[in-house]
Every structure is written in C-alpha cells, then in structure tokens.
N, C-alpha and C positions, 0 to 999 in steps of 0.2 A: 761069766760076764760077757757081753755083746761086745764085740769087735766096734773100737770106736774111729770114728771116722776122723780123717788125716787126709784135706785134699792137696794134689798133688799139685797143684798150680797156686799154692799163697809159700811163704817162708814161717818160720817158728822162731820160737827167742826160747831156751830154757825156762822163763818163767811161765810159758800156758799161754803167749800169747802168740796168734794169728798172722800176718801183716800179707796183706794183696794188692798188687800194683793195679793204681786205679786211673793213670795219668803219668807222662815221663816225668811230673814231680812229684806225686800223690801219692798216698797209700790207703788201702781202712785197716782197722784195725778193730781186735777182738780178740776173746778167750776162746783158748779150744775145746772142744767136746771132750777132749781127756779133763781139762779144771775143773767145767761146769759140772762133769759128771760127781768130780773128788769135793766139790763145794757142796753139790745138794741145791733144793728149792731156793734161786736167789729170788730176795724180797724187796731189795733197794738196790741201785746201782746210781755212784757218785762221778762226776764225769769233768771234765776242766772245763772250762769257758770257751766259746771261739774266740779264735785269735791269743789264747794263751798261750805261751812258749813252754816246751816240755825239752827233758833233757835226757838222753838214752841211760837205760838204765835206774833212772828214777820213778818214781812213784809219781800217777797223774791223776790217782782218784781210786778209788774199791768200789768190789763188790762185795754185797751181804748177802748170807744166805742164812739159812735155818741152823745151820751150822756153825757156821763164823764169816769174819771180815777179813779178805784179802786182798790186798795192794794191788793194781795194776803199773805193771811198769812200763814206761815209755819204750821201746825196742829201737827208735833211734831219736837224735835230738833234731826237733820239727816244731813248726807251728801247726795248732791246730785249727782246721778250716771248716770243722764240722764235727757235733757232737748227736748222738741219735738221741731226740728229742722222746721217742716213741719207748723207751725205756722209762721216762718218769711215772708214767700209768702204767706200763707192762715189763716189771724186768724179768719175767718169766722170761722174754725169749730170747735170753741168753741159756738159757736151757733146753726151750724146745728148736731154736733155730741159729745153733751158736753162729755157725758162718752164713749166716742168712738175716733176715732182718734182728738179728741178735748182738749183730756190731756195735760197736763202741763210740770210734773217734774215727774221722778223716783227717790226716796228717798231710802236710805240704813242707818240702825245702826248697831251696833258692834255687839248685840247678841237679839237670839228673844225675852227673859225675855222684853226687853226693849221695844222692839217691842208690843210687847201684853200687857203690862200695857197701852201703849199708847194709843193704838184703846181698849182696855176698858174704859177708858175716854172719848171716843167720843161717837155721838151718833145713834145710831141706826135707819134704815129707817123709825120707827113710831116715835122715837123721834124727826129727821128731820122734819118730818112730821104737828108735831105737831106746831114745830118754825114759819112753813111758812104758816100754815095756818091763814084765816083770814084777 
C-alpha cells in the first residue's frame, strides 16, 4: 500500500476528518486520504446547508461510495459558512484531491479562544499518524 498522505499543518479528529485554520475564526474541513482511501470510489457527497449549525462530534452529512455510506462528523461545534458546491457534479474529488479541492465545509465560531481550544483537542499529523497506522 502507498504511503498515505498526512499534512503536517491541518489537525485530525479520530473520525477521518481533516480540519485547517483558514481565518482566526474559520476552519475547512474534509476527510483524510486514509477514509477516502478505506471508503473507495465516492459517488454522492451530502453536505449541511450554509449557515447551518453543527455540533462537535455529531453527524453533518456522508459520504457514499461504491462501497458504503459514512457519517461525517462535525470535529467542533460551528456554523457552517461554506459548503463545496463543486462536489455535487464531482464527488470524485474527495478521492483524487481529499485536501485539496476535495473539501467539505468552511466552518466559522464566534471568537478565536474557541477556536484554539478546539484544534488543541485534536490531533496532530503524528498523532493521526499513529490512529491509522497498522
């Protein structure tokens, strides 16, 4: 198996998801090159509303692949300020470009304290590292 890619400047949640400070309130968010890989050819991707409210930990919408359906979970509680529109005709590129135009959602919180406690909770590209390996 190819050595999957884990970049060193976003955080990870145990569940396969991504999170990259995009703004001292903002993040994107996406699945990793380790999910898409464990999902296979995704065919659909379901995705929240703008302006929808998510809640850490919870479920904001799946992914389908040839394979099966699986939950994306929220990695903290945020409003969402932005969904990739470019997934509804291509969800392929969550497979060919997970951390690239492959993203999910833009999330926004109120202030950055909130923000930075949050992605200190998560985990770092060796502690990702460590989940998937094996």
């Amino acid at each position: 198996m190819s050595e999957l890619e884990i970049p060193a400047d976003r955080r990870y949640t145990a569940e396969h998801e991504w999170v990259e400070r995009t703004g001292p309130t903002t993040v994107r968010v996406g699945i990793t090159d380790f999910a898409q890989s464990q999902l296979g050819d995704v065919v659909f991707v379901q995705l929240p509303a703008v302006d929808e409210d998510v809640t850490a930990g919870e479920s904001f919408g799946e992914v389908e692949s040839t394979k099966s359906v699986s939950d994306i979970f929220a990695p903290l509680t945020a409003k969402v300020v932005a969904a990739n529109a470019d997934l509804d005709g291509n969800p392929e590129l969550v497979n060919s470009a997970p951390y690239g135009q492959g993203w999910l959602v833009d999330l926004g919180v109120d202030d950055e304290a909130t923000l930075d406690s949050a992605l200190a909770e998560m985990l770092d590209a060796a502690g990702y590292a460590d989940i998937t390996a094996g």
